[in-house]
C-alpha positions as CSV (number, residue, x, y, z in Angstrom):
1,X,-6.1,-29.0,-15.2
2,X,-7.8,-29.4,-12.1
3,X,-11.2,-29.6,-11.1
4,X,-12.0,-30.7,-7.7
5,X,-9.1,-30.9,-4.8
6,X,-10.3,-33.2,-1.7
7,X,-9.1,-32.5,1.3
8,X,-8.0,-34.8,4.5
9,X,-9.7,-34.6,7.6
10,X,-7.6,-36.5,9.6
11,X,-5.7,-34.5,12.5
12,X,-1.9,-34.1,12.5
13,X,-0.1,-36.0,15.2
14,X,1.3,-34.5,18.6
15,X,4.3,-33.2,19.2
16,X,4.8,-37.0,21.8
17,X,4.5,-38.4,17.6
18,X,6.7,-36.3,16.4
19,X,9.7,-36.8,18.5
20,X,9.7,-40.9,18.6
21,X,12.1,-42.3,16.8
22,X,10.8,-45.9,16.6
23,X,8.7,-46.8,13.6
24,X,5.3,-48.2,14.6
25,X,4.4,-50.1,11.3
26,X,5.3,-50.0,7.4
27,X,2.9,-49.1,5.2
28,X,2.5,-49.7,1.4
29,X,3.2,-47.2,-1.2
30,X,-0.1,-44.8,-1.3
31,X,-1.9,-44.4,-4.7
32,X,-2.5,-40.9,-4.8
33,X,-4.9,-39.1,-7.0
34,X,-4.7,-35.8,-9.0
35,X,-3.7,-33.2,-6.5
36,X,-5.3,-34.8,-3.4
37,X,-4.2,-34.7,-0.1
38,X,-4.3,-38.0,1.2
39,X,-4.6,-40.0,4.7
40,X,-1.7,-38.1,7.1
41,X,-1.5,-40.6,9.5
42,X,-0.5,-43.7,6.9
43,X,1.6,-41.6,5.1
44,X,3.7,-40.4,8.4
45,X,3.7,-44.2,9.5
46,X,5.3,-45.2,5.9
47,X,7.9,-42.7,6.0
48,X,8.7,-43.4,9.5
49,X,9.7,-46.6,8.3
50,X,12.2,-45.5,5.7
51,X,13.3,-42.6,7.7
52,X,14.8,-44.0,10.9
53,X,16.9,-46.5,8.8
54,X,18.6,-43.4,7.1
55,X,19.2,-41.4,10.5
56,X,21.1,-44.4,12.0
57,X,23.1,-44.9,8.9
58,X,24.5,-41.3,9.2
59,X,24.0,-41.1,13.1
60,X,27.8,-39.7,13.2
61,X,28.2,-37.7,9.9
62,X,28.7,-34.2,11.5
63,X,31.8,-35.3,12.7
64,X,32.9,-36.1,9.3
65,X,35.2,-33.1,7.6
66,X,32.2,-32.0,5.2
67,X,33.0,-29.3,2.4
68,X,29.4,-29.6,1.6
69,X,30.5,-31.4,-2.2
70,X,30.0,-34.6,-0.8
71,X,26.8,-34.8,0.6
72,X,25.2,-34.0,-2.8
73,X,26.2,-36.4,-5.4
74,X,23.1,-35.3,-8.1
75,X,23.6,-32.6,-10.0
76,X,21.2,-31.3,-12.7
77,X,22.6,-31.8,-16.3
78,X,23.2,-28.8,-17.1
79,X,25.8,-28.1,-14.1
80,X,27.0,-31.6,-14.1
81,X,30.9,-31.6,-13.8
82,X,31.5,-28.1,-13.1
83,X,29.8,-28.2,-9.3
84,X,33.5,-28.3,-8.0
85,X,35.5,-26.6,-10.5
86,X,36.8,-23.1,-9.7
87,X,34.8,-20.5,-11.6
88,X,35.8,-18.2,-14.5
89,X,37.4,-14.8,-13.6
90,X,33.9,-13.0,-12.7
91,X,33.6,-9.3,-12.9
92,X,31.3,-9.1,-9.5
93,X,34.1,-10.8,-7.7
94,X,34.6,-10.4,-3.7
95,X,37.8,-8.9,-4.6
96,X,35.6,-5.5,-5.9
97,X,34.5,-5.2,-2.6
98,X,35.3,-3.5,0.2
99,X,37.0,-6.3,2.9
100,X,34.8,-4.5,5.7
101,X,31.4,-5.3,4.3
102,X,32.5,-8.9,3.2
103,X,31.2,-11.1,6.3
104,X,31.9,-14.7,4.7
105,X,28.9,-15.5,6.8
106,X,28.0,-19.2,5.0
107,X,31.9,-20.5,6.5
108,X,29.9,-20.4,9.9
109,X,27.9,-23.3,8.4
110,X,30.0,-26.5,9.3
111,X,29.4,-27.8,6.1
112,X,30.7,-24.9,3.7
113,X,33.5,-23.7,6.4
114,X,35.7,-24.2,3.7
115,X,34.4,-22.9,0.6
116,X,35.9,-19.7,-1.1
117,X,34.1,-16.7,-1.9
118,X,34.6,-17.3,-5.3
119,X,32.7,-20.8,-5.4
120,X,30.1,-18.9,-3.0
121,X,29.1,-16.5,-5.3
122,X,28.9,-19.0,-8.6
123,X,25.5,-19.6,-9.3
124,X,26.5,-23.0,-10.3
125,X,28.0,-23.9,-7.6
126,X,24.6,-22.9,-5.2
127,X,22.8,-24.7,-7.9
128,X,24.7,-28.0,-7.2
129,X,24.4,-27.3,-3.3
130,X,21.3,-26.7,-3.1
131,X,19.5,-29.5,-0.5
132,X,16.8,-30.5,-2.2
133,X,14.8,-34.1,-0.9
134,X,14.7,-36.1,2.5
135,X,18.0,-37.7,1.9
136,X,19.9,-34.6,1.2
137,X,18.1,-32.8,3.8
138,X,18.5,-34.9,6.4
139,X,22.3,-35.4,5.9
140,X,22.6,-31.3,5.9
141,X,20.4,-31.5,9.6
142,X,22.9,-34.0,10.5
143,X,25.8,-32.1,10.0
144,X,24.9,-28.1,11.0
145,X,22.6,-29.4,14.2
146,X,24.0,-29.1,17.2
147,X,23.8,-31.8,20.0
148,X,21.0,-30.0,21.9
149,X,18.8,-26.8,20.9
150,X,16.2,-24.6,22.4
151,X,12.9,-25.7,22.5
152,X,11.6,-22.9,24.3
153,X,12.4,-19.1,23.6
154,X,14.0,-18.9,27.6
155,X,15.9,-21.3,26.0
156,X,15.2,-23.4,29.6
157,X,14.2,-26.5,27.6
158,X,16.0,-28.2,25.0
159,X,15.9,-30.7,22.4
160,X,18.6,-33.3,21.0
161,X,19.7,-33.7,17.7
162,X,17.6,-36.4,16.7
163,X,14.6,-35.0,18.1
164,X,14.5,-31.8,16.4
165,X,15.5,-33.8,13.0
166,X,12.5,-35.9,13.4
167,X,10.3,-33.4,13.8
168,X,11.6,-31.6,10.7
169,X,11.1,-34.9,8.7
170,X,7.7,-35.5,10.2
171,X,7.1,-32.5,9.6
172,X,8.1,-32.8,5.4
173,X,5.7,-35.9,5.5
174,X,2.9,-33.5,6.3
175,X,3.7,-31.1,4.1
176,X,2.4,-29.8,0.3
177,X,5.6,-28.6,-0.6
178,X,8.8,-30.5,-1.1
179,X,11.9,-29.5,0.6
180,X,14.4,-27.4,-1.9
181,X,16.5,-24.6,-0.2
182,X,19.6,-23.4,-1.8
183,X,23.1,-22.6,0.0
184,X,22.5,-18.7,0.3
185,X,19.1,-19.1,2.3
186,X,20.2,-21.9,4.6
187,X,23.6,-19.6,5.1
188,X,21.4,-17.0,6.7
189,X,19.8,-19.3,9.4
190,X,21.2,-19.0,12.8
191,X,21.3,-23.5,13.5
192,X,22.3,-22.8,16.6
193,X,18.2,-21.8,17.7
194,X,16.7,-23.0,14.5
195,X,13.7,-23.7,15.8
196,X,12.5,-19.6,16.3
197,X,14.9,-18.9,13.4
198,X,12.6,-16.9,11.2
199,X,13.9,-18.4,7.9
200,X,13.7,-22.0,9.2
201,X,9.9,-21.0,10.0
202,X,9.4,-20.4,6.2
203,X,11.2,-23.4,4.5
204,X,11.5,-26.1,7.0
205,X,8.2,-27.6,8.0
206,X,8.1,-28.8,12.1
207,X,5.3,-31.3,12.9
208,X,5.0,-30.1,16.6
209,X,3.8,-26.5,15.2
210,X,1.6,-27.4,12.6
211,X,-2.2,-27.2,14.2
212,X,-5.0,-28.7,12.3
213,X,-6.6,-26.6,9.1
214,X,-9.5,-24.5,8.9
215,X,-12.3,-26.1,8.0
216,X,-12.7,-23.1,5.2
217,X,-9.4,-23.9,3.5
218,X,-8.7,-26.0,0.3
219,X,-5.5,-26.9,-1.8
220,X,-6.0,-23.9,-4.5
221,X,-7.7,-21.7,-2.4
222,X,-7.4,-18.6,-5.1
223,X,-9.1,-20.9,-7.7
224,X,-6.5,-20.5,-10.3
225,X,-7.3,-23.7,-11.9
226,X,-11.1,-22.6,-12.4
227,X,-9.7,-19.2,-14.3
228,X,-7.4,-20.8,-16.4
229,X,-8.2,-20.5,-20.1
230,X,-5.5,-22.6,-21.3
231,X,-3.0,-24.7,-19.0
232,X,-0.3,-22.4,-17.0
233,X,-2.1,-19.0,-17.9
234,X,-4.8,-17.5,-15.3
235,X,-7.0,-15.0,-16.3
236,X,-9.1,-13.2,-13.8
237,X,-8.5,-9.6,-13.9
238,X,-9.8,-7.4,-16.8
239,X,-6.6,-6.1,-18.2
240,X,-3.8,-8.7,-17.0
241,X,-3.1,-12.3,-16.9
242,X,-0.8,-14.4,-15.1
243,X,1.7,-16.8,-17.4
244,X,2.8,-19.6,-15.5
245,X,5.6,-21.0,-17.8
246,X,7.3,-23.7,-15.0
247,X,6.6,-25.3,-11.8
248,X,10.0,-25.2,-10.1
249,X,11.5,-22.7,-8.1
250,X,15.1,-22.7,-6.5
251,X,13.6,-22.7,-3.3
252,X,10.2,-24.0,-1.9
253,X,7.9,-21.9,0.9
254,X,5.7,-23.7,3.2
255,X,3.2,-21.1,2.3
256,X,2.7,-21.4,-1.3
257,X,-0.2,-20.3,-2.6
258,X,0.6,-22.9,-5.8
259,X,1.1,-25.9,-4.0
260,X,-1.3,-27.6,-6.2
261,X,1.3,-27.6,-8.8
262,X,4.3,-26.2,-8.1
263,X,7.7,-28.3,-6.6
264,X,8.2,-32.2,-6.8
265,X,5.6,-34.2,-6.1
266,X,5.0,-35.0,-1.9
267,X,3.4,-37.5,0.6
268,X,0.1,-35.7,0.3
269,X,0.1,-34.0,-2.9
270,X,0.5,-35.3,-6.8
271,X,1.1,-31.9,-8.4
272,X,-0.4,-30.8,-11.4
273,X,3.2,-30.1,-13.1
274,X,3.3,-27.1,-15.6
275,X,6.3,-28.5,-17.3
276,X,7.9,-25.4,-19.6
277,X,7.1,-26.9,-22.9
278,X,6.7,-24.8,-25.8
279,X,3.5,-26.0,-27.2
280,X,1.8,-25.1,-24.1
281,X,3.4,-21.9,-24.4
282,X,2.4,-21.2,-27.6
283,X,-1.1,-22.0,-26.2
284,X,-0.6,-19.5,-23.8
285,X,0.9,-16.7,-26.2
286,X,-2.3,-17.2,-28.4
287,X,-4.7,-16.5,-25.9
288,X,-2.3,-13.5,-25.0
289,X,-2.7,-12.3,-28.2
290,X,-6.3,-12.8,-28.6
291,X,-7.3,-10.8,-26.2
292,X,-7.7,-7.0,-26.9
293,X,-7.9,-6.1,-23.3
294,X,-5.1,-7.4,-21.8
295,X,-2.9,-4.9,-21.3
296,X,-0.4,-6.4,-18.5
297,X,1.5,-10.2,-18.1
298,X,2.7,-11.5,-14.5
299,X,5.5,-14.3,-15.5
300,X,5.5,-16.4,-12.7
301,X,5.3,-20.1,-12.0
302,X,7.3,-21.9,-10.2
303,X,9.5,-18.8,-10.3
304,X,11.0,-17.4,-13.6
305,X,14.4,-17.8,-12.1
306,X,14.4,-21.2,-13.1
307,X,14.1,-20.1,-17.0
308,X,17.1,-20.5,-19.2
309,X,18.3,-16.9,-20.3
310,X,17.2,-17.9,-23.8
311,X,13.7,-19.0,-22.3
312,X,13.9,-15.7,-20.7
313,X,14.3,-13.4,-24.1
314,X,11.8,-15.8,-25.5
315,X,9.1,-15.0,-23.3
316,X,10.4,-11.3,-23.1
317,X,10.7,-10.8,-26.7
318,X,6.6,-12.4,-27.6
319,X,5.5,-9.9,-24.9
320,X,7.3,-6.9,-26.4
321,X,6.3,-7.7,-30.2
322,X,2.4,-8.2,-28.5
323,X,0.5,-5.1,-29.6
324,X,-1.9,-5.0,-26.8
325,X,0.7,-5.7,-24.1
326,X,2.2,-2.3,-22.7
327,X,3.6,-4.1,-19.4
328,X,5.2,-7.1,-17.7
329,X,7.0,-8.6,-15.2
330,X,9.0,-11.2,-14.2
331,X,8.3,-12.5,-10.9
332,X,11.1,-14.4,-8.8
333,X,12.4,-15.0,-5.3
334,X,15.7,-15.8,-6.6
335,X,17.0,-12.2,-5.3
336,X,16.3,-12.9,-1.9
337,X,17.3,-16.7,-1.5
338,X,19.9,-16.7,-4.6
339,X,21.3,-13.6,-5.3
340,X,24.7,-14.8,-6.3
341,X,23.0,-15.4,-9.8
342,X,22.7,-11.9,-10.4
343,X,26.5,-11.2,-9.8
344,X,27.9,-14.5,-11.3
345,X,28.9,-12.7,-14.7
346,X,29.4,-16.3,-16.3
347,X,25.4,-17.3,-16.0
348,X,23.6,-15.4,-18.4
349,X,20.2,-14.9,-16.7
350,X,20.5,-11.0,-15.6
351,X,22.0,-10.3,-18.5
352,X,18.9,-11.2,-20.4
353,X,16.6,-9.8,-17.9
354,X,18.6,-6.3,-18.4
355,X,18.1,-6.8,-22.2
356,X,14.6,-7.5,-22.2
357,X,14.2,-4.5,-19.9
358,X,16.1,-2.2,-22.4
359,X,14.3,-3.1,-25.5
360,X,10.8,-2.8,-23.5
361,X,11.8,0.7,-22.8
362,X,12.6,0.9,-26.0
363,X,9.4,-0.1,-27.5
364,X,8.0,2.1,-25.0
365,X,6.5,-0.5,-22.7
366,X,7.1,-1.5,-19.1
367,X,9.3,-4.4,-17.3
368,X,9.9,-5.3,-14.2
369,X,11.2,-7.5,-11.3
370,X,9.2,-8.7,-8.7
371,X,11.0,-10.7,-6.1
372,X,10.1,-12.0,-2.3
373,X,11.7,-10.8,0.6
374,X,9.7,-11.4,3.8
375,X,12.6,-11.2,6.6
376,X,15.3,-9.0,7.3
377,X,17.9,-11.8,7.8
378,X,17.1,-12.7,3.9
379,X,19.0,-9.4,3.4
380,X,23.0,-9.3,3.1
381,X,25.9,-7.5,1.6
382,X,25.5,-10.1,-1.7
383,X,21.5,-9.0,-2.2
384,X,22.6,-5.4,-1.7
385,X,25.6,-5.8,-3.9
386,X,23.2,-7.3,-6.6
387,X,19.9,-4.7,-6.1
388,X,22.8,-2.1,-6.8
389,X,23.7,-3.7,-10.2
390,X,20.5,-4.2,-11.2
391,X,19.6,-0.6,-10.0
392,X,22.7,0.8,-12.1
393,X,21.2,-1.1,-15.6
394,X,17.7,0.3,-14.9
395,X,15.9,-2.8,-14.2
396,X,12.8,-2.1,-11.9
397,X,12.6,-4.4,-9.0
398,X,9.6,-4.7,-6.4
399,X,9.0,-6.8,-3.3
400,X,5.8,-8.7,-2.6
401,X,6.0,-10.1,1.2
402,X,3.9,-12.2,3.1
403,X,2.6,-11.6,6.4
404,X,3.6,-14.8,8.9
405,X,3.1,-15.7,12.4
406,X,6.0,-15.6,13.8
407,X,8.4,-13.8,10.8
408,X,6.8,-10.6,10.1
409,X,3.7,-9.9,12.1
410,X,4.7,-7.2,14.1
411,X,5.2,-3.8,13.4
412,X,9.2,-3.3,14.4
413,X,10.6,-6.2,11.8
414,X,8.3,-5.7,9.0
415,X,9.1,-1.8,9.2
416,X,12.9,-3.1,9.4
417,X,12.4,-5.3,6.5
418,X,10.6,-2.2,4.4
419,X,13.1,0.6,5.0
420,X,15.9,-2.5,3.7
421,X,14.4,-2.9,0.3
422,X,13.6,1.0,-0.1
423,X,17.6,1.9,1.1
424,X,18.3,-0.9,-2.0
425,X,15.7,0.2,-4.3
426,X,13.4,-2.3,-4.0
427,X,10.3,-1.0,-4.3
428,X,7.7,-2.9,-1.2
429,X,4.8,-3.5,-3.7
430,X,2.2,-5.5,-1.8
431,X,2.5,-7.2,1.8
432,X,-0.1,-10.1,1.6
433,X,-2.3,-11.9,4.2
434,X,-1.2,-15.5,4.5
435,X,-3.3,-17.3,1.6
436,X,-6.1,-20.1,3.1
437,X,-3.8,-22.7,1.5
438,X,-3.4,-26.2,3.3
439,X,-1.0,-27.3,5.9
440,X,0.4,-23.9,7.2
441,X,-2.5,-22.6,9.7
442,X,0.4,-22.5,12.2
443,X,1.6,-19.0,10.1
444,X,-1.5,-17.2,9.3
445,X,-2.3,-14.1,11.4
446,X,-5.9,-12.2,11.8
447,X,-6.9,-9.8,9.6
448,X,-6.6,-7.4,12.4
449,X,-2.7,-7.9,12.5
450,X,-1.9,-6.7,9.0
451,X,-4.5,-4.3,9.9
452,X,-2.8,-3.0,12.9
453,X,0.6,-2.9,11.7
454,X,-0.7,-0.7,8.0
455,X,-2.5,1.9,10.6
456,X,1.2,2.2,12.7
457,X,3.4,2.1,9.7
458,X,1.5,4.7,7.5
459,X,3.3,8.2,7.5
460,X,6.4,6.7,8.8
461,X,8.1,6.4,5.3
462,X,7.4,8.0,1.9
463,X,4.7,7.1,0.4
464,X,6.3,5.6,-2.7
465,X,8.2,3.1,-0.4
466,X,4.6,2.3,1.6
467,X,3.8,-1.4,0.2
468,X,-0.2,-2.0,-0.1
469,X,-1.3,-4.6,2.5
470,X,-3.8,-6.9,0.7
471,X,-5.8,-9.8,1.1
472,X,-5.8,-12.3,-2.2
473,X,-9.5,-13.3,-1.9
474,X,-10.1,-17.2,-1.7
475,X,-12.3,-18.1,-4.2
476,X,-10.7,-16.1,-6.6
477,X,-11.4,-12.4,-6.0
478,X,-8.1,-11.3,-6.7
479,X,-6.2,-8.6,-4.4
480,X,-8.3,-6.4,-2.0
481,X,-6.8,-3.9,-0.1
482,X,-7.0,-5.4,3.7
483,X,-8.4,-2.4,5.3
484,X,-11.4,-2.4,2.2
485,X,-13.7,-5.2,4.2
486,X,-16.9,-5.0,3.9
487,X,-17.1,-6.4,7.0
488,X,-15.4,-7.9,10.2
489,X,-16.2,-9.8,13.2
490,X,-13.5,-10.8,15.3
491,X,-15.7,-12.6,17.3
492,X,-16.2,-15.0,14.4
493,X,-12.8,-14.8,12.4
494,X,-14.9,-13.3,9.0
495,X,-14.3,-10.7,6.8
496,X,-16.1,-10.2,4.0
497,X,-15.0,-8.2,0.4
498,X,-16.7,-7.4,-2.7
499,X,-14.4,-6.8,-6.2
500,X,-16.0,-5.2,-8.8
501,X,-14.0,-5.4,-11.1
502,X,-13.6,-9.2,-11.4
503,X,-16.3,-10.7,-13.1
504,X,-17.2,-13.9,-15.0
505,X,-18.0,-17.9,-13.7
506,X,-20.8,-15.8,-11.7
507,X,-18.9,-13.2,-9.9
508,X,-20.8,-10.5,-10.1
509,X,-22.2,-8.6,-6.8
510,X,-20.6,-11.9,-5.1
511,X,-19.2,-11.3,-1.7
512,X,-15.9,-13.3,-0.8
513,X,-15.2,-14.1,2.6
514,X,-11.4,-14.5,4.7
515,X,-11.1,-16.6,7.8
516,X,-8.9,-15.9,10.6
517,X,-7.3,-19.1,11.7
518,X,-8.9,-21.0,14.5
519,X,-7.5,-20.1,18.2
520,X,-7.8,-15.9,17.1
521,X,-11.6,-15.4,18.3
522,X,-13.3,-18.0,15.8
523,X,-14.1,-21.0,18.0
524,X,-17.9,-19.7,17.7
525,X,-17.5,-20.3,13.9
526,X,-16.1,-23.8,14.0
527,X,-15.3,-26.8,16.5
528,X,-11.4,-27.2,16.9
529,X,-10.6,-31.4,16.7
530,X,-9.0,-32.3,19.4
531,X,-5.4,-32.9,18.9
C-alpha cells in the first residue's frame, strides 16, 4: 500500500523537443521508487535513445502487406496458438445481421484490411491484436500514418510521419499510463487527422499538448490508498465499498484516476500492482463480511473484463451468499473499446455475467454493468448489437463518462453521446469532472463547463436517461453533485464541497476543494512555469 506519492517538478519539454528526432544523450536505467514520478527530462532523454534506433529499423514498414498478425508476435498464454486460427461457428455471427448495418469499418485500417468479420468479432483474436507497449505501438503508427497529417484544425499546417510518431512516443515517456489499446478502439479512429481525433485524445498521449500540472494535483488524488482497509478494497462511503480484484484493463485512459496502480509499470510510475490473487481476495471478502453496514460492492480494478469467467462467478457468487450485501456491480469499459467479447459465443465471460445476474435476482439482490463510453465514435453497430443481447438477458448496464477537453465538453456531442446509450439501454449513470490526477491537465475543463452543459441539457431528455454530473472530490470526498459547491470563484479556479456523509481519518465538517486547471481564470491562484 501506499503512503506518500512525490511528485516531479520539472516542466515538460516543448513541442521544438518533441518533434526532433536526434537523441541528445543516453541515460542510465532510472531507479524508481514506490509509485513516484520521477525526473521527466532524463527519462525522455533515455528513451530518445532507444527510440530512434527502432523508428529507423522500420522506417518503410507501411509499405509492407500487413494483416496486422505479424506485427504482434506475444500473445498471452492463454490465447497462444489460436490468435490466427478461424473461430468456432459463433451464434452472434455477421451472417445474423442485416448486410446494411454491417460497415466492416476496421478493413479501413491498412493493417487489418484483410481480416474477416469472423476473426473481427473473436474476442481472441482482439486479445492477440491488441497493441500494447512502445514496440508494438510504434510499428502500428508506422503502418496506419499517413505521410503528412494536419497539425492545425484548418488543416493549413501539417506534420510528417515521423514527427507526429515522435510526439506520440514522447509523449508515452511522459505519461502514468502504459499504452494498451485493443483493435476495436483503434478501428474507430479516423488516422487520417488523428491528432483532433477524439479517441486518439483519450489513449494516445502527444507531448506537444501536455501543459505543466497544477500545483494542487498528486498521483492518487482521491486518496484510495489512505481508505483502504485491506489491499485492493477502498472503503469510504458508509454503505459501499469498492473491490479492486486486478490492475489490468484491455485498454488504458490517459485520464485514469488509478494510475497509481493500474497498467504496466512506466517511465515515471512503479505501480502498486493489485495482482488478482486469491489470498488477497479472501482478505477483501472478510472485511466484506465484517461489516454490517455495507450494503453495496463496486468491482472494479483494473477493469473486471479482464477476470476469467470462473473469476467472475467467484466474486459474483461470495457477493450473493453475503447476507449484508443487497447490490453490486461489475464495472468495465470492455463494452465500449471491446465489445466483440460480449457476442463471441465461444469466450465465456457474458455468459457468466448473465448468470450471476440471474441468481442475484434470484436471491432478490441487485447486479449490474457499469461500463465507459465517453465519445460517440466509441459507439458502432457491434456495441449496439451487444447492449441488445445483454438487454434481451436482463443484465442492467450503466454508463459513467468523463468530461474532457476536447472530447466531450460541449453541449452538442455529449448530448449526442447520451441519447446513444439511452436508444441502447445504457443507462448514463454519472458524467464526471476530469479527476486532479497527474499528467493530463491538457483534458480537464472548469467546473463551470460541466456546469454549463447540466443547466442546457436538463429537460431535454427523460429524466431516467439524465446522467448526474459529479465531481469525485480530491482528497477523498467521494462523488458530489457538480452544481452542490459550496463555493466558486472563477477568478481563482476554486470550488469548495462539504460531504456529510463521509466521515472517518478526520473528515468531519471538512471542506474539500477542486481546482480548475491553470490558463481557465486561476493565474491569481498560482504562477504558471514557463514552458
Amino acid at each position: 500500500m501506499l503512503s506518500k506519492f512525490s511528485r516531479s517538478k520539472h516542466l515538460l519539454g516543448g513541442p521544438s523537443a518533441v518533434l526532433s528526432l536526434i537523441p541528445k544523450r543516453t541515460v542510465g536505467s532510472l531507479s524508481l521508487q514506490q509509485a513516484q514520478v520521477t525526473d521527466m527530462s532524463k527519462v525522455l532523454d533515455s528513451n530518445r535513445a532507444n527510440i530512434a534506433p527502432m523508428l529507423n529499423d522500420i522506417r518503410d514498414i507501411s509499405s509492407d502487406p500487413l494483416t496486422g498478425r505479424g506485427i504482434y508476435p506475444s500473445t498471452p498464454s492463454h490465447v497462444r496458438g489460436v490468435a490466427n486460427a478461424v473461430p468456432a461457428a459463433n451464434p452472434h455471427s455477421l451472417s445474423t445481421t442485416n448486410s446494411k448495418s454491417r460497415d466492416e469499418f476496421w478493413r479501413k485500417v491498412a493493417v487489418w484490411e484483410n481480416v474477416s468479420a469472423d476473426e473481427f468479432l473473436s474476442y481472441r483474436w482482439s486479445v492477440a491484436n491488441t497493441v500494447q507497449g512502445t514496440a508494438k505501438l510504434l510499428k502500428f503508427l508506422q503502418a496506419v500514418i499517413p505521410e503528412t497529417v494536419p497539425l492545425d484544425k484548418s488543416g493549413l499546417q501539417v506534420q510528417t510521419r515521423e514527427e507526429f510518431i515522435m510526439d506520440v512516443l514522447d509523449g508515452v515517456t511522459a505519461a502514468t499510463m502504459a499504452i494498451r489499446m485493443t483493435p476495436y478502439i483503434l478501428s474507430r479512429v479516423n488516422w487520417k487527422d488523428p491528432r483532433h481525433d477524439p479517441i486518439v485524445r483519450q489513449f494516445l498521449p502527444m507531448k506537444s499538448l501536455m501543459v505543466p500540472d497544477h500545483p494542487k494535483l498528486t498521483l492518487d488524488s482521491l486518496h484510495e490508498t489512505a481508505d483502504s482497509p485491506v489491499k485492493g478494497l477502498v472503503h469510504r462511503y458508509p454503505d459501499k465499498a469498492l473491490f479492486l480484484p486486478t490492475s489490468v484493463c484491455p485498454t488504458y485512459c490517459m485520464f485514469c484516476t488509478r494510475s497509481y496502480a493500474v497498467g504496466a509499470d512506466t517511465d515515471t510510475v512503479t505501480k502498486a500492482s493489485l495482482k488478482p490473487t486469491r489470498k488477497r481476495w479472501e482478505e477483501a471478502f472478510a472485511y466484506i463480511e465484517s461489516q454490517p453496514g455495507l450494503h453495496d460492492i463496486v468491482v472494479s480494478g483494473g477493469d473486471s473484463y479482464y477476470l476469467q469467467p470462473e473469476q467472475l462467478r467467484l466474486i459474483g457468487e461470495r457477493l450473493i451468499n453475503m447476507p449484508n450485501i443487497k447490490r453490486f456491480r461489475f464495472a468495465s469499459k470492455g463494452l465500449a473499446v471491446a465489445p466483440t467479447r460480449v457476442l463471441d459465443g465461444s469466450d465465456g465471460w457474458v455468459e457468466a455475467l448473465i448468470d450471476i445476474s440471474n441468481q442475484a435476482k434470484r436471491a432478490g439482490k441487485a447486479m449490474a454493468w457499469h461500463t465507459h463510453f465517453n465519445h460517440p465514435n466509441e459507439i458502432s453497430w457491434i456495441s449496439c448489437k451487444a447492449s441488445q443481447k445483454l438487454f434481451e438477458a436482463g443484465v442492467i448496464v450503466r454508463n459513467q463518462a468523463v468530461l474532457l477537453r476536447g472530447v466531450n465538453d460541449d453541449f452538442e456531442t455529449m448530448s449526442t453521446l447520451i441519447r446513444m446509450l439511452a436508444d441502447n439501454n445504457i443507462f448514463p449513470y454519472y458524467v464526471y469532472q476530469c479527476d486532479m490526477v497527474e499528467r493530463v491537465e491538457h483534458l480537464r475543463t472548469p467546473l463551470q463547463t460541466i456546469l454549463d452543459i447540466e443547466a442546457k441539457m436538463r429537460g431535454s431528455i427523460a429524466g431516467f436517461m439524465m446522467p448526474s454530473f459529479v465531481v469525485d472530490l480530491p482528497g477523498g470526498g467521494g462523488k458530489r453533485l457538480a452544481c452542490s459547491f459550496q463555493s466558486y470563484d472563477r477568478e481563482t479556479g476554486i470550488s469548495t464541497y462539504t460531504a456529510p456523509a463521509v466521515t472517518g481519518r478526520d473528515k468531519e465538517n471538512k471542506i474539500y476543494e477542486y481546482y480548475d486547471p491553470i490558463g481557465s481564470g486561476c493565474e491569481a491562484l498560482v504562477t504558471k512555469p514557463p514552458i
